[in-house]
N, C-alpha and C positions, 0 to 999 in steps of 0.2 A: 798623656798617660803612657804609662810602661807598655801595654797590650798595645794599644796603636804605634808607638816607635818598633815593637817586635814585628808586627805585622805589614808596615811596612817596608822591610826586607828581607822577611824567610820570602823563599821562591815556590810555588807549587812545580811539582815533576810529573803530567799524568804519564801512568800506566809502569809505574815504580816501586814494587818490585815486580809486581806483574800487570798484566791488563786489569783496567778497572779503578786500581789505586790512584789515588794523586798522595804524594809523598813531600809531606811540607820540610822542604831541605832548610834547616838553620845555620849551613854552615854561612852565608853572607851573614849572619852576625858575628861571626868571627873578625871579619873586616872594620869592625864599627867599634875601636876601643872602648869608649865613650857608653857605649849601648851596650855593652860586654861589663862596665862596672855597673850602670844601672840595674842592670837585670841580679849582677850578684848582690846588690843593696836593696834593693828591693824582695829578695828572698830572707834575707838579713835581716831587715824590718818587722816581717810576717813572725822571725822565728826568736827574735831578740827576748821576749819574755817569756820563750820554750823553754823546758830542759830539755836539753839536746847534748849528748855526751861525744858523741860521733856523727858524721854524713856516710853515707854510703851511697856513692856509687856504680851506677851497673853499665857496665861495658856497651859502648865506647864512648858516645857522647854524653852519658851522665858522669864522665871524670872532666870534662870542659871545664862543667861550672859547678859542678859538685866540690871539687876540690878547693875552688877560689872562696865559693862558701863556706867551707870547713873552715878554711883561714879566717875569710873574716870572724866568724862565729869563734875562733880561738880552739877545737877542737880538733881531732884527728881524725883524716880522712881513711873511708875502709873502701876499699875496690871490691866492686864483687864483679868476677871477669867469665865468660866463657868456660867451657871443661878445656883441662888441658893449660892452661896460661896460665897461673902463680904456681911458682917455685916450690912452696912450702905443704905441709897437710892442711887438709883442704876438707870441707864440707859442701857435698852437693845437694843441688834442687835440680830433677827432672820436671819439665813442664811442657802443656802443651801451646803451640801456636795455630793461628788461623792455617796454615799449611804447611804441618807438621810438628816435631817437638825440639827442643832445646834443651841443655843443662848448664846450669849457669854454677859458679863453686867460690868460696869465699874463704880465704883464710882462717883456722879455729883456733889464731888469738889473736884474732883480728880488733875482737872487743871483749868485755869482761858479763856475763850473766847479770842482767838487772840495770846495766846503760841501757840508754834511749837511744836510738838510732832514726836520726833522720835520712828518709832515705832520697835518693836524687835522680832523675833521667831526665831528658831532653824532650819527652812528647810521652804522652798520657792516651792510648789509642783503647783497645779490648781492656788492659788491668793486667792481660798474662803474665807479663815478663814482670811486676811490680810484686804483682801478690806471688810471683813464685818468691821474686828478694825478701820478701816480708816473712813467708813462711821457711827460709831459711835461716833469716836473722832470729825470729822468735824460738824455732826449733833450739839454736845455740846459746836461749836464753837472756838473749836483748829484746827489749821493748819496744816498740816502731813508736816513735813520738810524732811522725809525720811524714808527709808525702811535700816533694814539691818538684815542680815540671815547667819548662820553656813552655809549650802549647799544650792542648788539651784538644781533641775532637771529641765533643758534647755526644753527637750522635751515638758513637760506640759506647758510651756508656760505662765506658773503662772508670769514672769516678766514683758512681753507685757501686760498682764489684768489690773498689778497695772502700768505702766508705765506713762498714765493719770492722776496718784493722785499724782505723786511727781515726781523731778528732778533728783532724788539720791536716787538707789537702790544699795546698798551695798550684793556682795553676797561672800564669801572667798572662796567658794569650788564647785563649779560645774560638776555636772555631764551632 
């Protein structure tokens, strides 16, 4: 299964980014070509009888496989990147995190009002940084079609928060 080949090589990092945390690093899947399609086939799978007009991913590692998903899925990919990193006008979302806040900003033709935007990150932890991409995308008048995530920590509860924004939360690897 997809979940146990993941899991068999993300790494834990305790006490990342602070004390306390352990920090499930995905970058050894990067290493693993093989485990790098299956994972984007397997999101492809989940979303194949979606409408899904776009993927969005959110800075940095949900452009990994966010974008190889777009591809497959035949669709164009939307970066939604930090304040301050795309060129162009821009739409913000201030949000807040476990320790502190962030603003994440997205291109405003990035997509058209009334596409479905799937959106993409690498780990599914609180919800913050997801539901702030979702109330940015729908503020622009896209549709979130769906969530999908490398891992998932069950415990935080980050699934239940976004679970009201969409029907289909894809997560491969759960802890």
């Amino acid at each position: 299964m997809i979940d146990q080949q993941i899991k068999s090589v993300i790494r834990d990092i305790p006490d990342f980014p602070k004390p306390g945390i352990v920090f499930k690093d995905i970058t050894p899947i990067l290493k693993e070509p093989v485990l790098c399609e299956n994972i984007v086939n397997a999101f492809a799978a989940h979303f194949q009888n979606a409408t899904v007009d776009a993927v969005a991913g959110i800075e940095s590692r949900g452009f990994l496989f966010g974008l190889q998903l777009a591809g497959k899925l035949g669709v164009p990919f939307v970066p939604i990147r930090k304040a301050g990193k795309l060129p162009y006008t821009v739409k913000k979302m201030e949000y807040d995190l476990e320790y502190g806040s962030a603003v994440i900003e997205v291109h405003t033709d990035a997509f058209k009002p009334g596409q479905r935007i799937l959106i993409h990150d690498d780990l599914l932890a609180t919800g913050g940084t997801v539901t702030a991409a979702a109330n940015l995308v729908t503020q622009m008048g896209g549709v979130i079609a769906g969530f999908s995530f490398i891992v998932g920590l069950s415990a935080l509860e980050g699934r239940q928060k976004i679970a009201p924004l969409a029907d289909k939360i894809v997560v491969l690897a759960d802890y």
